[in-house]
C-alpha positions in Angstrom: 0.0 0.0 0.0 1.1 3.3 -1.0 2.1 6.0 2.0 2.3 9.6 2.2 5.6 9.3 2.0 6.3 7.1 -0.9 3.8 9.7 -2.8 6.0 12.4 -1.9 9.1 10.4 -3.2 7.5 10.1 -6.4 6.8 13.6 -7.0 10.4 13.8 -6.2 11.6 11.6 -8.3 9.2 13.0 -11.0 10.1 16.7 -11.0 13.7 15.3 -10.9 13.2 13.6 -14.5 11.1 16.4 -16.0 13.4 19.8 -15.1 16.5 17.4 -15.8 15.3 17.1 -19.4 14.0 20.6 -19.7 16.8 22.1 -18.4 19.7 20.4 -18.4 21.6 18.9 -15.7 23.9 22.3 -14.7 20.4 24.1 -15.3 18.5 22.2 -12.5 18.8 22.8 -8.6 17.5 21.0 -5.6 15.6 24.1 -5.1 13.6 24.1 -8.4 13.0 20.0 -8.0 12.0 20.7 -4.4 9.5 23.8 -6.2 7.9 21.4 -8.3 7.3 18.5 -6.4 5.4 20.8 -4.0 8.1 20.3 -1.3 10.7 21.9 1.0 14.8 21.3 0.0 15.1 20.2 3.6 12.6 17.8 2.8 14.3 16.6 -0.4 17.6 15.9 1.4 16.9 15.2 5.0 13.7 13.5 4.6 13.9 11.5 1.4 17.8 11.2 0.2 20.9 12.2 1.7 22.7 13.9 -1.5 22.6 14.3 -4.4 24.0 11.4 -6.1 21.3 9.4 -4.2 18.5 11.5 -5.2 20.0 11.2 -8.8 20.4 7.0 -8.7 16.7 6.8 -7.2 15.7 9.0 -10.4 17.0 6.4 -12.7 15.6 3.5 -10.8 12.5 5.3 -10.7 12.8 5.9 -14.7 13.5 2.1 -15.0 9.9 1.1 -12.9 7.8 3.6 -14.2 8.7 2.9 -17.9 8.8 -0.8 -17.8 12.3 -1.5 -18.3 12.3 -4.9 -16.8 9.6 -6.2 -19.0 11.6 -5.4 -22.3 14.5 -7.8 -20.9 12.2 -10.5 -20.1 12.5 -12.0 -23.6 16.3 -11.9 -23.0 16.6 -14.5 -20.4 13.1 -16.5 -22.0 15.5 -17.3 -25.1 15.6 -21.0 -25.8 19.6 -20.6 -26.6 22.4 -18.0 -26.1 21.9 -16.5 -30.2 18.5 -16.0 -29.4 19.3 -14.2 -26.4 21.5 -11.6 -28.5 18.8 -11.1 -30.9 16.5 -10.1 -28.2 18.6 -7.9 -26.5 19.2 -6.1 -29.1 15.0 -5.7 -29.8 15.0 -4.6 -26.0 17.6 -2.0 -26.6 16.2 -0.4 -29.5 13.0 -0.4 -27.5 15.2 1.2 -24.3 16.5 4.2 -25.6 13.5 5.4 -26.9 11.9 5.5 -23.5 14.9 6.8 -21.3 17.2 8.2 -24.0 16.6 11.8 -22.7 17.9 11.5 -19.2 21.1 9.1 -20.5 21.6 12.2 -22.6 21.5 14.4 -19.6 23.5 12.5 -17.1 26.4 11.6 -19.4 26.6 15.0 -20.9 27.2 16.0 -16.7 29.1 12.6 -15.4 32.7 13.8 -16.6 32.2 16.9 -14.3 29.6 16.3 -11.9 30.7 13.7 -9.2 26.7 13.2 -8.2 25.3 12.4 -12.3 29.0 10.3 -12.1 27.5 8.5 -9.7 24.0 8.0 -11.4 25.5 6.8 -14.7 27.8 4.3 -13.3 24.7 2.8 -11.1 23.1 1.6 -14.3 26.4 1.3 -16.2 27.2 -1.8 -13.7 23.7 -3.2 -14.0 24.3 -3.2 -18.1 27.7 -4.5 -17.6 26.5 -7.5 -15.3 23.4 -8.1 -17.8 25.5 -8.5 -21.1 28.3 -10.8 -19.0 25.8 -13.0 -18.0 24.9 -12.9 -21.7 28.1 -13.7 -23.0 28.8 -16.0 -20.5 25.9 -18.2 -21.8 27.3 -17.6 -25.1 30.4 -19.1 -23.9 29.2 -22.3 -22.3 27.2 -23.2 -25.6 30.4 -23.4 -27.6 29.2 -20.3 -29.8 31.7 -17.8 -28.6 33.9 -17.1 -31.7 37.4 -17.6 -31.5 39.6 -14.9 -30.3 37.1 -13.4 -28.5 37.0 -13.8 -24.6 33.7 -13.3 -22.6 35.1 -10.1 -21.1 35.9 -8.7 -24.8 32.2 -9.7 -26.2 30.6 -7.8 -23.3 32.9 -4.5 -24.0 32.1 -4.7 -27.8 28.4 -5.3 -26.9 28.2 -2.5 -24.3 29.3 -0.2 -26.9 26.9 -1.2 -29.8 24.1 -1.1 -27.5 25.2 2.4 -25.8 22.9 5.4 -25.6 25.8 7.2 -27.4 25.3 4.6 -30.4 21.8 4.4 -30.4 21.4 8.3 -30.0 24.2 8.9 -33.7 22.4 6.1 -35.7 19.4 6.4 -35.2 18.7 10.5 -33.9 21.5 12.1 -36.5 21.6 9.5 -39.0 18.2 8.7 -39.2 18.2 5.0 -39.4 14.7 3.1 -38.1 14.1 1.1 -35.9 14.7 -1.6 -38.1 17.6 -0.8 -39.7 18.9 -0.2 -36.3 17.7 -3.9 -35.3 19.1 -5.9 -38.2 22.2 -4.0 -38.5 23.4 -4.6 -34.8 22.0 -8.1 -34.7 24.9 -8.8 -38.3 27.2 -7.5 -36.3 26.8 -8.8 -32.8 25.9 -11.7 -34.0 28.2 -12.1 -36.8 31.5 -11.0 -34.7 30.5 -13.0 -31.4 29.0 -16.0 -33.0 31.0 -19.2 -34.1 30.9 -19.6 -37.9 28.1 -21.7 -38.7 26.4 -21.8 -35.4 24.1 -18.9 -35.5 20.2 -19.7 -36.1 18.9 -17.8 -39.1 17.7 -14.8 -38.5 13.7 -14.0 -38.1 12.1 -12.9 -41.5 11.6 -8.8 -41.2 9.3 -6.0 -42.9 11.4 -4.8 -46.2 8.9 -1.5 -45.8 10.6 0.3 -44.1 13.5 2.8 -45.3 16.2 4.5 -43.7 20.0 5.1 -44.4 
């Protein structure tokens, strides 16, 4: 059962997301968050979270609940074998960034000089880390990891083409879809990681749609 106090939390953690995107990490104080959640700073920090980075690492756990995050993942670890696993990560990313691609942009255009959105990116960054090396691992004990490649070299070279950063060039300044963005990362992830002659064909696609 919801309290008071987990309904003043979420306005919190609400306001937090919204002025973040609106005005930009450097442009966004604990006064205006505490403004438009309806509350007092004191009751920001000494009531619901001790500093900033903490207010900032509930935001993005609060970001993760509110748009469903775990859901998309759940066809990750329902894959039948390790190559099906990839593909669907890959769908759940390109689902991801859509949602929550605004405040990734946020906190890692502040991380390199904000110790507290520092903090917040590397929360999630260690979650995505421990996701794809449990992924790769898997990969490994099937006997489909490629040769040359060690598990902790897959999961660097998959962190990368399924970063925000990526996502963001591709897809925001490039202007590939969805698809394109799909099929493209799946060849190479897939392609790169996989063991000649041991991937599964790919699922048939739309040829509709266009992009670069």
């Amino acid at each position: 059962m919801s309290t008071a106090r987990d309904s003043t939390r979420e306005r919190i953690l609400t306001a937090a997301r919204a002025l973040l995107v609106e005005r930009s990490y450097h442009g966004t104080g604990i006064d205006e968050i505490a403004r438009a959640a309806g509350v007092t700073r004191q009751a920001v920090y000494g009531y619901h979270f001790g500093s900033k980075a903490e207010l900032l690492t509930a935001m993005v756990d609060h970001v993760d609940r509110v748009e469903g995050v775990a859901a998309l993942f759940e066809p990750v670890e329902r894959a039948k074998d390790a190559v099906g696993a990839l593909r669907a990560l890959v769908r759940a990313v390109a689902e991801l960034w859509p949602r929550i691609g605004d405040l990734a942009r946020v906190l890692d255009g502040a991380r390199h000089t904000d110790p507290a959105a520092e903090a917040a990116w590397r929360s999630r960054a260690v979650v995505r880390r421990r996701g794809i090396g449990r992924l790769m691992a898997r990969v490994k004990l099937e006997g489909l990891l490629a040769p040359g490649w060690t598990q902790a070299a897959a999961t660097d070279l998959a962190l990368g083409l399924l970063s925000p950063q990526l996502h963001a060039f591709l897809v925001g300044e490039c202007g590939w879809t969805r698809s394109n963005y799909v099929t493209r990362v799946e060849a190479i992830l897939v392609g790169t990681l996989v063991r000649t002659g041991r991937a599964a064909p790919a699922p048939r696609r739309s040829t509709r749609s266009r992009g670069s």
